[in-house]
C-alpha positions in Angstrom: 52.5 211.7 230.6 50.6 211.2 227.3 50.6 214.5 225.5 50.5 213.0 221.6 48.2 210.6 220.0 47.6 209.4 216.7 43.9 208.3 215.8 44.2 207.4 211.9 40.2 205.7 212.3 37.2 205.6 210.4 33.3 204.9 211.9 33.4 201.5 210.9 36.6 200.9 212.2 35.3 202.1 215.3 32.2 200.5 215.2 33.8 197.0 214.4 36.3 196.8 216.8 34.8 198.3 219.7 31.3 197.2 219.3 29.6 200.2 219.6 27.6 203.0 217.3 29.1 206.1 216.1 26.6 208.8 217.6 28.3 212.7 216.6 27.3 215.3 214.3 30.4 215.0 213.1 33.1 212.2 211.4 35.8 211.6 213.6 39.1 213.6 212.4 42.1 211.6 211.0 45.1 212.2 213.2 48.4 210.7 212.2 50.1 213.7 214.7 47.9 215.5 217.4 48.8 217.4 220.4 47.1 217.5 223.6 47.6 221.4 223.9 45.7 221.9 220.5 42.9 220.5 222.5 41.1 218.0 219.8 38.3 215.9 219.9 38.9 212.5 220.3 36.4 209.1 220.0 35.6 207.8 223.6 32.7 206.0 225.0 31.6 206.8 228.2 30.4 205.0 231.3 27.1 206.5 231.3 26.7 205.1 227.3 28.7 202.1 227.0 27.0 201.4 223.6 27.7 205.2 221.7 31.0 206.3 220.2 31.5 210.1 220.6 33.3 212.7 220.2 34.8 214.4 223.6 37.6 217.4 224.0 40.9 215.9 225.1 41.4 218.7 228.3 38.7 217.9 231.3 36.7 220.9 232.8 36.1 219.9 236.0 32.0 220.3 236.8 32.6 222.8 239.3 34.6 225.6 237.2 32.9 229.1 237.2 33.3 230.0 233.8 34.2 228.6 230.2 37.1 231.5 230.2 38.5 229.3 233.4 38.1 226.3 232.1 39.5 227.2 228.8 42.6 228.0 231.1 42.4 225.3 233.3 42.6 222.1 231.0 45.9 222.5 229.7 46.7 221.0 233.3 44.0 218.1 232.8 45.1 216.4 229.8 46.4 213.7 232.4 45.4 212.1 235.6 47.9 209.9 237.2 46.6 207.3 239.0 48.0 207.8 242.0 46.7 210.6 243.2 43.4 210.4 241.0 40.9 210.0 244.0 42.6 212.5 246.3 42.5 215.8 243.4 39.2 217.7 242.7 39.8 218.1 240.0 39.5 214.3 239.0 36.5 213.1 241.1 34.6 212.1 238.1 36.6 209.2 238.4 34.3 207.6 240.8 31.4 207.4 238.1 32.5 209.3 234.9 35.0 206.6 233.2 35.7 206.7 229.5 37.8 204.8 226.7 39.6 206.7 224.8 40.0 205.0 221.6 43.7 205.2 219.4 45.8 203.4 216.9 49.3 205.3 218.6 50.7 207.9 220.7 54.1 209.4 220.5 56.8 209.9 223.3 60.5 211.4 223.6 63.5 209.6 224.7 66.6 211.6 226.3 70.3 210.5 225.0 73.0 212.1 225.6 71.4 215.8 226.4 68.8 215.1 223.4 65.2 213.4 222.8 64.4 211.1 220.0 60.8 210.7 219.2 59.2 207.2 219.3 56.1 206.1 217.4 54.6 204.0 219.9 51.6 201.5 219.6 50.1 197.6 219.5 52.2 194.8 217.5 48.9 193.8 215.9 48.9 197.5 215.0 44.5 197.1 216.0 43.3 200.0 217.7 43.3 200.2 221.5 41.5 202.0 224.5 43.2 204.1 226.7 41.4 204.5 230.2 40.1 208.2 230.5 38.0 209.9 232.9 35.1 212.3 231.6 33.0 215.5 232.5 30.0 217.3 231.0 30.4 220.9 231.9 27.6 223.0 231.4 28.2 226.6 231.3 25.1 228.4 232.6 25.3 231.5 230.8 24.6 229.8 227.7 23.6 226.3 228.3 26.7 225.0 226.1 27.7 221.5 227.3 31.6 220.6 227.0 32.2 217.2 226.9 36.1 217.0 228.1 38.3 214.1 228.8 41.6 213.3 230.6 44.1 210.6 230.1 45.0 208.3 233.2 48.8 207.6 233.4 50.9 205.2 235.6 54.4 204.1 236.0 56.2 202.9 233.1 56.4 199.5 231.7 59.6 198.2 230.9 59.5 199.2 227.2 58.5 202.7 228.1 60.8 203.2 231.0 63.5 203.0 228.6 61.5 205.2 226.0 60.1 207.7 228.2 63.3 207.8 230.1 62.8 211.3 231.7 59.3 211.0 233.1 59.3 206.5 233.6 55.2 207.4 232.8 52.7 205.7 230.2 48.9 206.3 229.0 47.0 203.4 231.0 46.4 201.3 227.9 43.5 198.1 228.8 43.7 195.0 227.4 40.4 194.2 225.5 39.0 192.1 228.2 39.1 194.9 230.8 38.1 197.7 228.4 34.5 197.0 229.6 35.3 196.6 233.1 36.9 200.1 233.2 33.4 201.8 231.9 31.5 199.8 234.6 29.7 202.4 236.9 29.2 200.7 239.9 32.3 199.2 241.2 34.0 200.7 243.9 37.3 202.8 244.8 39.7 199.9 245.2 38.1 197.9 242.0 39.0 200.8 239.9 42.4 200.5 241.5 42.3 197.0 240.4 42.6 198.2 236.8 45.9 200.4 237.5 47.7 197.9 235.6 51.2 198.4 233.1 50.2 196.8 229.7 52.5 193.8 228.6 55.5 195.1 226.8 55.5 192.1 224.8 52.3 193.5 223.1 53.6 197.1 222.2 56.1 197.7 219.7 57.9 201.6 219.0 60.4 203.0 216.4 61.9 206.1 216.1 60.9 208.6 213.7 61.8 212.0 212.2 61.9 215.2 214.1 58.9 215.9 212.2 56.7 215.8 214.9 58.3 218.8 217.1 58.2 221.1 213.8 57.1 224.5 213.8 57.1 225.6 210.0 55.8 222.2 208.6 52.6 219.7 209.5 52.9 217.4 211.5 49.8 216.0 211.0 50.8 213.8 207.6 51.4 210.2 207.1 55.2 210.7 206.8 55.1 211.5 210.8 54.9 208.3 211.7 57.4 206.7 208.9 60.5 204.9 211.0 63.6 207.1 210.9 67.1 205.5 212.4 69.3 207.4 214.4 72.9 205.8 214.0 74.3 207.6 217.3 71.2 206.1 219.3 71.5 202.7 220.9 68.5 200.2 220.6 65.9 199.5 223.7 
């Protein structure tokens, strides 16, 4: 499960690090806090343009849905793909050709203690930004010709850092190490090379506090700088 990113990145962060153009109509939004139910758009690049940054709707609509009023309803269901069972459901068989990075500075995850959940902020000890591996579609609706661009997340077992974080679900984003990142948006490989990539990320590369209950708020935004700020909990033991 990945449900909560952060994406705090500017175009020429972007362009730096991942050596590619910013091509949208739009800048890409700041996101210290954002859900995958409020459906945002996110920076990816894609398989089929491994040299563009754009932005793509964190929620994939599968190319074969009827409508946009089905699809709408459908993605809150798609804002992962585990990679287990990624080649076997329909709706993930982009994954064969439609690849994407999905590119972050942090996500967020919940702990359960003692019949609660902490929150974690959760991302690289060098603090750069990093590339999760997605999986992309281009729905077209044909009523009006609109194209939505949607992603989904792929997720695997825990490492051993998140397995003690993400204690309910053992799950984690599929986070590639910078000399794979390429690789992963590589159309023509086959089924079991793709499989290949499936990998945990080192532990001893991530790094995670806790922080306020901020984050899970209903009257204040979450989407501030302060979300983020490490909070102790004295009745929590450490990882």
């Amino acid at each position: 499960m990945c449900y909560h990113l952060s994406t705090k990145i500017n175009v020429a962060e972007l362009e730096t690090r991942f050596e590619a153009t910013y091509d949208a109509a739009e800048a890409p939004t700041t996101y210290h806090h954002v859900s995958g139910f409020a459906y945002p758009k996110i920076p990816v690049i894609t398989s089929e343009e491994p040299n563009r940054i754009k932005l793509y709707q964190w929620g994939l609509i599968p190319a074969w849905t009827k409508s946009k009023a089905d699809g709408e309803k459908f993605r809150a269901n798609t804002l992962n793909a585990r990679s287990e069972t990624i080649f076997e459901k329909p709706s993930f068989r982009s994954v064969s050709k439609k690849r994407c990075l999905v590119l972050v500075d942090g996500f967020y995850e919940w702990r359960d203690y003692n019949k609660k959940k902490y929150p974690y902020y959760i991302h690289l000890k060098n603090n750069e930004l990093f590339a999760m591996g997605g999986i992309y579609e281009n729905w077209a609706d044909k009523e009006t010709g609109e194209i939505l661009d949607t992603f989904s997340i792929v997720t695997l077992d825990a490492n051993p850092l998140m397995a003690k974080i993400h204690n309910s679900k053992l799950r984690m984003p599929l986070i590639l190490p910078k000399e794979t990142e390429r690789l992963w948006i590589e159309p023509k490989v086959d089924k079991d090379f793709i499989g290949s990539l499936f990998k945990q990320f080192p532990e001893n590369e991530m790094a995670a506090h806790t922080i306020s209950k901020l984050i899970t708020s209903r009257t204040q935004n979450s989407n501030v700088p302060d979300v983020y700020a490490e909070e102790p909990y004295s009745e929590l033991p450490g990882l």
